[in-house]
N, C-alpha and C positions, 0 to 999 in steps of 0.2 A: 504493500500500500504506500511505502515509503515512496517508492518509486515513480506511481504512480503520481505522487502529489509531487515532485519532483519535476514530472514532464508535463504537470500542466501548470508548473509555474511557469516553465520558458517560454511555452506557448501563448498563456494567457496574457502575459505584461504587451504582446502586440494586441492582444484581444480586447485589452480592457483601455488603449488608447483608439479602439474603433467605435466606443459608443457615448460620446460626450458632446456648445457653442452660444447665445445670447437669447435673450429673449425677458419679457418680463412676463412669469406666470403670474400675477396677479391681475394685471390689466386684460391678459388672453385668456383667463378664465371668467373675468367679468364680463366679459365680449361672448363669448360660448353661450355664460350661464342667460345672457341677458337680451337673448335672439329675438325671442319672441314679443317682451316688453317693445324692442324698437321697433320690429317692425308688422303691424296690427293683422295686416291682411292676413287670411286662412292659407297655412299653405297648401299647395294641390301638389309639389312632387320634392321629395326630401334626398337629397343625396349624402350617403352615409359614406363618410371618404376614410379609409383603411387605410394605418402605418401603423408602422412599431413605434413611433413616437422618440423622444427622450428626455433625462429629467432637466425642469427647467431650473433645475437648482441645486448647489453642491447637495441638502439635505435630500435630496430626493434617487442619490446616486444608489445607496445599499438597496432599496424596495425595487429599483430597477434593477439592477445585475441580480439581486435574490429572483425579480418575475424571471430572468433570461433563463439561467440558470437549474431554474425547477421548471423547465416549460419543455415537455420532453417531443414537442413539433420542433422547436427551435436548436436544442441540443440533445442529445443523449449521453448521460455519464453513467458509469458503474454507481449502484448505492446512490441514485440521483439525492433522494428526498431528506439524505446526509451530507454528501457530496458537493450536490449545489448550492446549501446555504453554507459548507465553511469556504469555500470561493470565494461565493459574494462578500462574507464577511474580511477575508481575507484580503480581497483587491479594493473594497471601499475608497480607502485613504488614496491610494494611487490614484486611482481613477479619478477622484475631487480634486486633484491636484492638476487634471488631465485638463479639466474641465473650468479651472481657475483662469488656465493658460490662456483659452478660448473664449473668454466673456463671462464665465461660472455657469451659465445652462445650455441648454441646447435651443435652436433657432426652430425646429422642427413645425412647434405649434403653431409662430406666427409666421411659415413660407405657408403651409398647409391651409388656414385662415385667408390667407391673404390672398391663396390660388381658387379656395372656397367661393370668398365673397368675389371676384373678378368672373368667374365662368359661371355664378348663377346670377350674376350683371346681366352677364350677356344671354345666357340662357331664356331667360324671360323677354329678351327682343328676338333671338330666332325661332322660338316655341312657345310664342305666348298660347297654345293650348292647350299646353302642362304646364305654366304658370301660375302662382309663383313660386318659385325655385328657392330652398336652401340647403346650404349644407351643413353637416355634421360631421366632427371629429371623431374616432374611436380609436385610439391609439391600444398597445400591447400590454406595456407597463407600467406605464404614468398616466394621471388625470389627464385631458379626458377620457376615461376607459367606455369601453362597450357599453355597460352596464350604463352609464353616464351620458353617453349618445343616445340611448335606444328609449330611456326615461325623457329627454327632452323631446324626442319623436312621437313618441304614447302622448306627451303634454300636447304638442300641437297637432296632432292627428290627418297627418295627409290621406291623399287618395295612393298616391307611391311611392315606394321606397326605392331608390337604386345603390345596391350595395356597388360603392365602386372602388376596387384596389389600386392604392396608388402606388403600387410595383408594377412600372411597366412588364416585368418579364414576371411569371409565375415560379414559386419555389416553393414544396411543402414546410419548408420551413421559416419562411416569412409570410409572404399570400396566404399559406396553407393554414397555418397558426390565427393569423388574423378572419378570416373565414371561420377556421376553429372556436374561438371565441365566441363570435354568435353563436353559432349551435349550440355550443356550453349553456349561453344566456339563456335560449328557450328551452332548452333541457326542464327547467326547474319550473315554466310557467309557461302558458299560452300563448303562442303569437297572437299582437291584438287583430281582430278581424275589422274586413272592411279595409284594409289595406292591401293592397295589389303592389309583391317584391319581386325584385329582378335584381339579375347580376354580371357587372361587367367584372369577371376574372384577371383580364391582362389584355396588353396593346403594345406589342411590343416591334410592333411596324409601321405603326401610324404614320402616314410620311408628313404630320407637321410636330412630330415629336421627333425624326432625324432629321428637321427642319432645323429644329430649333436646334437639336447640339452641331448640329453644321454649323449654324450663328455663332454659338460661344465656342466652336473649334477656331472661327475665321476672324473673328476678335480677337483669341489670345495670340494666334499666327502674325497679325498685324503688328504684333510688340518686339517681332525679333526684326533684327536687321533684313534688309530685305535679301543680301546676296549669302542668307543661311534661310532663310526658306521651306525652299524647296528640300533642304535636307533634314528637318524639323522630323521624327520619327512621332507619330501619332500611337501614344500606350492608351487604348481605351483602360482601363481599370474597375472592376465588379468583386462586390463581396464573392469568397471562394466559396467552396463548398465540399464538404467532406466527397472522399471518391465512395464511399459508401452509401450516400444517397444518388450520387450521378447511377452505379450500376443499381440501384434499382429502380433508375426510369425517371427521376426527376427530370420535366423537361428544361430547367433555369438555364444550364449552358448552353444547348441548343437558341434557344428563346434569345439569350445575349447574344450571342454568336447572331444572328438576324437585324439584331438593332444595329449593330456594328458595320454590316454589310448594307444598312438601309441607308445609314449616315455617310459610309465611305463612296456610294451612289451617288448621295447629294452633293457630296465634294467632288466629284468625276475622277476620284481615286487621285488624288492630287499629289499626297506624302505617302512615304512607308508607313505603314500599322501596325498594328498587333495587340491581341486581347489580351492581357494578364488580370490576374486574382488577387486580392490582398484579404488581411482581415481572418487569417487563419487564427482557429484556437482547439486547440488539445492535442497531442500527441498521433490521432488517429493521419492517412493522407491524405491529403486537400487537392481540387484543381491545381494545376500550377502551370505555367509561369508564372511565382510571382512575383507583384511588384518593384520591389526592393530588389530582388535577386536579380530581374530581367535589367535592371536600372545599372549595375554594377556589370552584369554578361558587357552589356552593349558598351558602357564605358569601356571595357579591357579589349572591345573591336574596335576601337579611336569614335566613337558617336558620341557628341558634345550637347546636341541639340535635344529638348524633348518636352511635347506637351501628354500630362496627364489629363483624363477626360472620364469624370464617374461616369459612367454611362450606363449604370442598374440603379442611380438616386435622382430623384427628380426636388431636392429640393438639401441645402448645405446642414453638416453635422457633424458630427466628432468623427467620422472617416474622411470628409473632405476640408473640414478647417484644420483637424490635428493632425491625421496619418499624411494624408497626400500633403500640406499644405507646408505644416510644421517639422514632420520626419523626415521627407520624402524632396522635397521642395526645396527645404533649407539645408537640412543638417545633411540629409546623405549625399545630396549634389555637392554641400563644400566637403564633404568627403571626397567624395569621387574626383573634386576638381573639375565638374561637369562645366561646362560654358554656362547655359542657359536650362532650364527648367520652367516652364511654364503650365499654368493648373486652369483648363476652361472652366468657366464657372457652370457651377449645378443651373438645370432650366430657372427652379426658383418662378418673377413673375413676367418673365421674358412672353410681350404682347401673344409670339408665335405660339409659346405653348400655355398661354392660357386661352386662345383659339383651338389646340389641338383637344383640353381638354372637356370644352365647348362641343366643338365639335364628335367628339366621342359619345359625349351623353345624349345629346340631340339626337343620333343617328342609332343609338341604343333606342331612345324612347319612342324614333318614328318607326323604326325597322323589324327591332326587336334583335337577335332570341332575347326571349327573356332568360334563358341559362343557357350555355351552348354546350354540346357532347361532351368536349376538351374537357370542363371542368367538374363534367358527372362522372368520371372515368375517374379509376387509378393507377398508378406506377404498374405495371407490370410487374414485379415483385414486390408490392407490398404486401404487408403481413397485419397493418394497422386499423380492426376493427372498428376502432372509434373512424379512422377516417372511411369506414365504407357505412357507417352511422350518418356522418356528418351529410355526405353526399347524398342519400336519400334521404334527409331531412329536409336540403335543399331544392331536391327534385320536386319534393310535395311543396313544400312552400312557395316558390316561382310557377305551379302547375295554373 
């Protein structure tokens, strides 16, 4: 066990600088709590917009790494329900410190708010016949949790609910978890009736979502001299993922590996590329190339040049202000003695993709499916009875 606790300190000290950046929870939770008070009208279609969230505040760091940790979609450990809280307790302190660096919380609630209130703007002028439009937070680990969204949705009682994930790409262990959740929630009570749900799973080729990181590829490329360029090596960059959920069927890397390809379209393939993984934690294999290691290969081939590009986050956080920004950016490029290092910014409220994500919901709510195959189905090896629960709870409730 020694051992064990051994190789998931090594692992974890990168893990626990991947989940940390600004934000005021108290003002963004006044704003949440207080939807309804501002704005009178009844609403007729709710959009319930899915993230793992993070804490907006050093105090808020252990309740989080405790939910990650005991969240057996998101990780699996030996002895989790021992396991995962002496972790959490363990990395706490580091982690606040992580998180100090970056502003003290995380920025999550107010990009996610701020993409909320922009796309159900617009929303209500291209379908003013689901109007009017709001949305709702439900984050993983931190307020606003499910339970927290789905009570202010029962309070204002639409006609529709659109469960919508904002992980462009699907992964049981984010997507999958935040999905999980609901189900959990009605586990215990009635979905309210009279309400008509649907769900958008993933959009991980939207072409004004490789729209927009074309934008923030072609912005951060404008900053280097112009006669290095062309030899700018473009690292997309995505949370890894154990190779033990890739073989059994998750489709995330696939799914990334598309975004990529839709983005490198929209540039007419302009720079060299390449997908690498960051964000490993425990001992088990992960995707790789990653980051840091692809960042140091390429240095020892004489490549000076290099923009990172989250390309699995739609909105900045403790993997893009601290890993890529602060690790990645600063300290291993003057390691490396890299030239330049450049970091596209997350979509965030870049006009394009609060149009992408406009246009998503609209075309869900004029078209439909209201569930599609893809997200009734499971991994081909899975083994996960809750998740073949979950899915048929789904199927009935979107019927």
């Amino acid at each position: 066990m020694q051992c064990l606790f051994s190789a998931f300190d090594m692992n974890l000290s990168r893990f626990s600088r991947s989940i940390l950046p600004i934000g005021k929870w108290s003002s963004e939770k006044a704003r949440f709590l207080s939807t309804s008070a501002v704005n009178q009208q009844k609403v007729k279609t709710a959009v319930l917009m899915l993230n793992m969230g993070g804490p907006q505040n050093t105090q808020q760091v252990h309740d989080y790494l405790l939910g990650i940790m005991t969240d057996r979609d998101m990780i699996q450990l030996p002895v989790q329900s021992k396991l995962g809280p002496w972790i959490a307790q363990r990395r706490t302190e580091e982690v606040q410190k992580k998180y100090q660096e970056i502003g003290g919380g995380s920025p999550i609630l107010k990009w996610t708010n701020r993409q909320g209130e922009l796309m159900c703007s617009q929303l209500d002028k291209v379908s003013p016949e689901t109007a009017p439009h709001r949305h709702y937070v439900a984050f993983r680990y931190v307020t606003p949790t499910t339970a927290e969204a789905v009570a202010q949705i029962e309070a204002d009682r639409p006609e529709r609910v659109v469960v919508f994930s904002q992980y462009p790409q699907y992964s049981c262990a984010t997507s999958g978890s935040s999905f999980n959740a609901l189900f959990d929630h009605f586990r215990k009570r009635t979905a309210p009736a009279g309400i008509s749900w649907s769900v958008i799973d993933r959009w991980p080729t939207h072409p004004l979502l490789a729209k927009t990181f074309a934008e923030r590829i072609r912005e951060e490329l404008a900053k280097f001299p112009p006669e290095r360029q062309r030899d700018v090596i473009l690292m997309f960059s995505a949370h890894s993922l154990p190779l033990k959920a890739v073989n059994r069927g998750d489709s995330y890397p696939s799914e990334v590996g598309a975004t990529v390809q839709a983005v490198m379209q929209e540039l007419n393939h302009c720079n060299p590329h390449v997908l690498v993984w960051q964000s490993k934690v425990g001992p088990l294999p992960w995707l790789e190339p990653f980051t840091d290691a692809a960042l140091k290969a390429y240095s020892r081939q004489g490549k000076k040049n290099f923009i990172l590009i989250p390309i699995a986050f739609v909105n900045e956080h403790i993997e893009t202000l601290h890993e890529l920004d602060i690790e990645y950016c600063h300290e291993l490029a003057q390691e490396l003695k890299i030239e330049r290092v450049g970091r596209a910014a997350a979509p965030n409220d870049h006009p394009i993709f609060i149009d992408a994500l406009t246009d998503i919901v609209a075309q869900h709510l004029k078209k439909g499916p209201k569930i599609t195959p893809k997200f009734l189905s499971r991994c081909p090896h899975c083994v996960n009875s809750r998740c073949s629960e979950s899915k048929n709870w789904y199927k009935t409730l979107c019927a």
